[in-house]
N, C-alpha and C positions, 0 to 999 in steps of 0.2 A: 409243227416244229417251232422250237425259238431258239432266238439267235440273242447272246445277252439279255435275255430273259424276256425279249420284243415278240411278240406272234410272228409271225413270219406267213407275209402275205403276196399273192404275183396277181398281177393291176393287169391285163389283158386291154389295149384301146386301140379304137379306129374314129377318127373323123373322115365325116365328106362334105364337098357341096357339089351341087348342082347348079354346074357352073361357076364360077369362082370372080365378082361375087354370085351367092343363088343361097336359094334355101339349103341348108346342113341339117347334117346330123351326127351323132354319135353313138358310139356302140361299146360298153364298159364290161370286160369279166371281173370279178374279185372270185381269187380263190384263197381259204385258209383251210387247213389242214382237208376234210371229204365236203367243204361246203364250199356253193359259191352261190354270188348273187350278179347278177343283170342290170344293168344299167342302158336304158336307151330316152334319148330327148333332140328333138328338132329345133330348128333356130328358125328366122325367118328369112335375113341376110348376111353371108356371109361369106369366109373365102375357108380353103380346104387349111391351111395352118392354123387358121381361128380352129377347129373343129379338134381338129387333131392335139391340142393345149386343152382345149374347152375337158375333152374326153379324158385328160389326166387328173384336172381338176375336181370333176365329178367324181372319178374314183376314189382319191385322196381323202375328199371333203365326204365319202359314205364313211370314211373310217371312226370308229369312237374313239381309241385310245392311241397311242402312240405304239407302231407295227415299224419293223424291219420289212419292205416294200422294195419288190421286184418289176418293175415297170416295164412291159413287153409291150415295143409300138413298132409301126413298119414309119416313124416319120423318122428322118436322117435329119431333117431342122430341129427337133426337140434332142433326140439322143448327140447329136454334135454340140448343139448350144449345153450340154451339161458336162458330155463326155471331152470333148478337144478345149475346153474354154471357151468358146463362144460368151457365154453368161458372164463370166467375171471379168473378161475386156470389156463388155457393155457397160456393168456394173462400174469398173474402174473409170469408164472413159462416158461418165451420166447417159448410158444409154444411148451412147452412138457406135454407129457399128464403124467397122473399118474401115468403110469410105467417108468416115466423119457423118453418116447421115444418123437421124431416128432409127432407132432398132421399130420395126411394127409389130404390131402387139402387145405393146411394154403392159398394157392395163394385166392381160392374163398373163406373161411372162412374172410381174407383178406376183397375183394373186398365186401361181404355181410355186414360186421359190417361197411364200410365207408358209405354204401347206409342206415342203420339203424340210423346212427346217422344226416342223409339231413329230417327222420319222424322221428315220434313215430309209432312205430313198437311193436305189442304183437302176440305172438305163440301161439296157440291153436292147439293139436297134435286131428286128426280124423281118425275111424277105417278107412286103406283100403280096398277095395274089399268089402262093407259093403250098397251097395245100397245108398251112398250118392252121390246126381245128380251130384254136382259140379268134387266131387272128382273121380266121373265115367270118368265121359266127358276130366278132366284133364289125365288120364291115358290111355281113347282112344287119346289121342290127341301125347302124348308121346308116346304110341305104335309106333302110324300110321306113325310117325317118325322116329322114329326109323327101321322102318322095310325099310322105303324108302332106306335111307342111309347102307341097308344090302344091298338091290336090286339093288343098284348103282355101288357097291363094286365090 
């Protein structure tokens, strides 16, 4: 399907760590039209919001061309910092959040809104842990990565 003439693609992600900070992982769907493709990679330190950005990023950056993108995450810090404003009082206020402090994460915060702005990008926040297939699959997939990257250690 396209939307002003964009593919029209839905971004399936889950981050985790192990432990928070711990080794992470991420877990990526891309689906366009009857295809999709997988995405999974481990980190060696980090915390569960690193992961959960990290896994939007990876999605984004598989795309080639400029898509109308559906982003399905169960994180309420990513779909709020886009959906209620969070992002643009940071943005207005250099990256301090409401209690005047550093927003954390500004590097992938950073690197997310440069890849939002190459689409059109909308956030739709989904329960996790709630039997939805995509968002299962994304979080076995960040697991199983995560777990590697403990086992490696």
């Amino acid at each position: 399907m396209k939307v002003n003439n964009l593919p029209e693609v839905y971004l399936f992600t889950d981050g985790c760590s192990l432990g928070n900070p711990g080794p992470g992982g991420i877990g990526v769907i891309l689906k366009y039209k009857n295809k999709s493709k997988k995405i999974q990679k481990g980190f060696t330190s980090t915390t569960n919001n690193r992961m959960e950005l990290q896994a939007i990023i990876e999605g984004l950056m598989a795309l080639k061309k400029p898509c109308k993108v559906t982003v399905f995450t169960d994180s309420q810090y990513v779909v709020k910092a886009f959906n209620e404003g969070w992002l643009k009082n940071w943005l207005k206020n250099n990256w301090k959040n409401a209690s005047k402090k550093p927003v954390k994460n500004k590097d992938l915060w950073e690197k997310l809104l440069q890849l939002t702005q190459k689409h059109t990008v909308t956030f739709e926040w989904i329960k996790g842990h709630n039997n939805h297939p995509e968002n299962e699959e994304c979080d076995s997939l960040a697991k199983a990565a995560a777990q590697k990257i403990k086992e490696e250690a």
